[in-house]
ZAMARGU-4260 file (C-alpha; in steps of 0.2 Angstrom, whole numbers, plus 5000, padded with zeros to 4 digits):
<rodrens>
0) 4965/5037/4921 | 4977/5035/4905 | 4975/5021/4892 | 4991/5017/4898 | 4984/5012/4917
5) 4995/5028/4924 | 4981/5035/4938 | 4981/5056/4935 | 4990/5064/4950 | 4983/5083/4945
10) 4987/5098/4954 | 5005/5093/4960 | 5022/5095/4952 | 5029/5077/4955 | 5042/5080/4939
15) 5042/5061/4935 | 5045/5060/4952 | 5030/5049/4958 | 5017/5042/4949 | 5001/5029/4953
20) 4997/5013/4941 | 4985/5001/4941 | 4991/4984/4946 | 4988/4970/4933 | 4982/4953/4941
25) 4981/4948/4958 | 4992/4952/4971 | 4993/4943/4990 | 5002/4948/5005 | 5006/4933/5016
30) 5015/4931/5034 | 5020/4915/5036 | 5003/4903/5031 | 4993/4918/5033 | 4986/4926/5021
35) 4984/4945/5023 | 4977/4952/5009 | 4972/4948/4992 | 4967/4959/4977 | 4966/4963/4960
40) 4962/4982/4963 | 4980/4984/4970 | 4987/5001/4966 | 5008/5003/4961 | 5015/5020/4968
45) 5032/5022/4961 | 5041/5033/4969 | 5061/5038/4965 | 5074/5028/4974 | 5059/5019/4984
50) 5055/5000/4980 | 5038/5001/4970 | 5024/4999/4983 | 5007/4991/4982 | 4993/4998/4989
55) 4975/4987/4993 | 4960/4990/4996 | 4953/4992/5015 | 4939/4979/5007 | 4953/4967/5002
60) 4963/4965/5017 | 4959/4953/5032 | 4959/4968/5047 | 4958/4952/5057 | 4975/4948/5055
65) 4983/4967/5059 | 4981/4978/5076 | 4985/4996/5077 | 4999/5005/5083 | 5003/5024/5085
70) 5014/5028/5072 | 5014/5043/5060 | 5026/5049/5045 | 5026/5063/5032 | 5028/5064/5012
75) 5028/5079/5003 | 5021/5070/4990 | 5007/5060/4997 | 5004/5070/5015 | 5003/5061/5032
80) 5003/5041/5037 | 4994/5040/5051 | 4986/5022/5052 | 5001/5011/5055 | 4998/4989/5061
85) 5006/4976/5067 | 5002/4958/5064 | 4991/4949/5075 | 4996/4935/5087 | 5014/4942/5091
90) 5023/4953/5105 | 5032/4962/5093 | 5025/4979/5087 | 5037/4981/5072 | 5025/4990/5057
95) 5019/4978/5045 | 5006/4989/5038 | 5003/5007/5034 | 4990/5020/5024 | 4987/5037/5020
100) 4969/5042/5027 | 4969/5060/5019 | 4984/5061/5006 | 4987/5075/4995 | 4972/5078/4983
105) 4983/5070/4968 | 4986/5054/4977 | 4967/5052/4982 | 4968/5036/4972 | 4976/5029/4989
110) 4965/5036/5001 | 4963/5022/5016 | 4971/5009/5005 | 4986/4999/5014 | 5002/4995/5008
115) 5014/4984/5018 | 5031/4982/5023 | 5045/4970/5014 | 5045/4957/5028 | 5029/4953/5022
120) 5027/4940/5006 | 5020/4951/4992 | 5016/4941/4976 | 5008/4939/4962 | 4994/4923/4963
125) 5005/4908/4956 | 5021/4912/4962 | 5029/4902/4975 | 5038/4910/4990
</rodrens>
């Protein structure tokens, strides 16, 4: 970890590419009046023409609220996502929810953490939706 809150990422060329941060402050996920997660352990990966994504904490997010579906996608930078969810309480098995159980050795900071889709509210405590 830098002064600067950028996470190392050794041992792969990501040429500016793709880079970890810590999140400052808390951060909540939210579907409708239900809150999904909330942490202020949250993880940034920025990533090249992708919007910045958070990453939480297994221990922050309400399991409760998601069910698993199959589902499985590759990145050259941070491996295989193989733990994809739905929300809870619907028919519809859209993805809300995905992690990366093993990613590459220099996204380890990630391992089991979730991140979530944009048709979920993700916000900083004190905003308003």
């Amino acid at each position: 970890m830098t002064d600067a809150g950028v996470l190392d990422a050794p041992g792969i060329a990501t040429d500016g590419l793709v880079h970890l941060e810590r999140h400052e402050g808390v951060v909540e996920v939210w579907s409708g009046d239900r809150r999904i997660a909330s942490s202020a352990r949250a993880i940034e990966l920025h990533e090249v023409d992708v919007p910045t994504r958070l990453y939480f904490p297994r221990a922050d997010v309400d399991l409760a609220q998601l069910r698993a579906i199959e589902g499985t996608t590759f990145c050259p930078f941070k491996g295989v996502a193989s733990e994809y969810w739905t929300l809870t309480g619907t028919d519809d098995d859209a993805p809300a929810a995905w992690s990366y159980p093993e990613p590459i050795s220099a996204f380890a900071p990630i391992a089991g953490h979730i991140a979530f889709y944009d048709s979920l509210d993700i916000r900083a405590v004190g905003e308003r939706a």
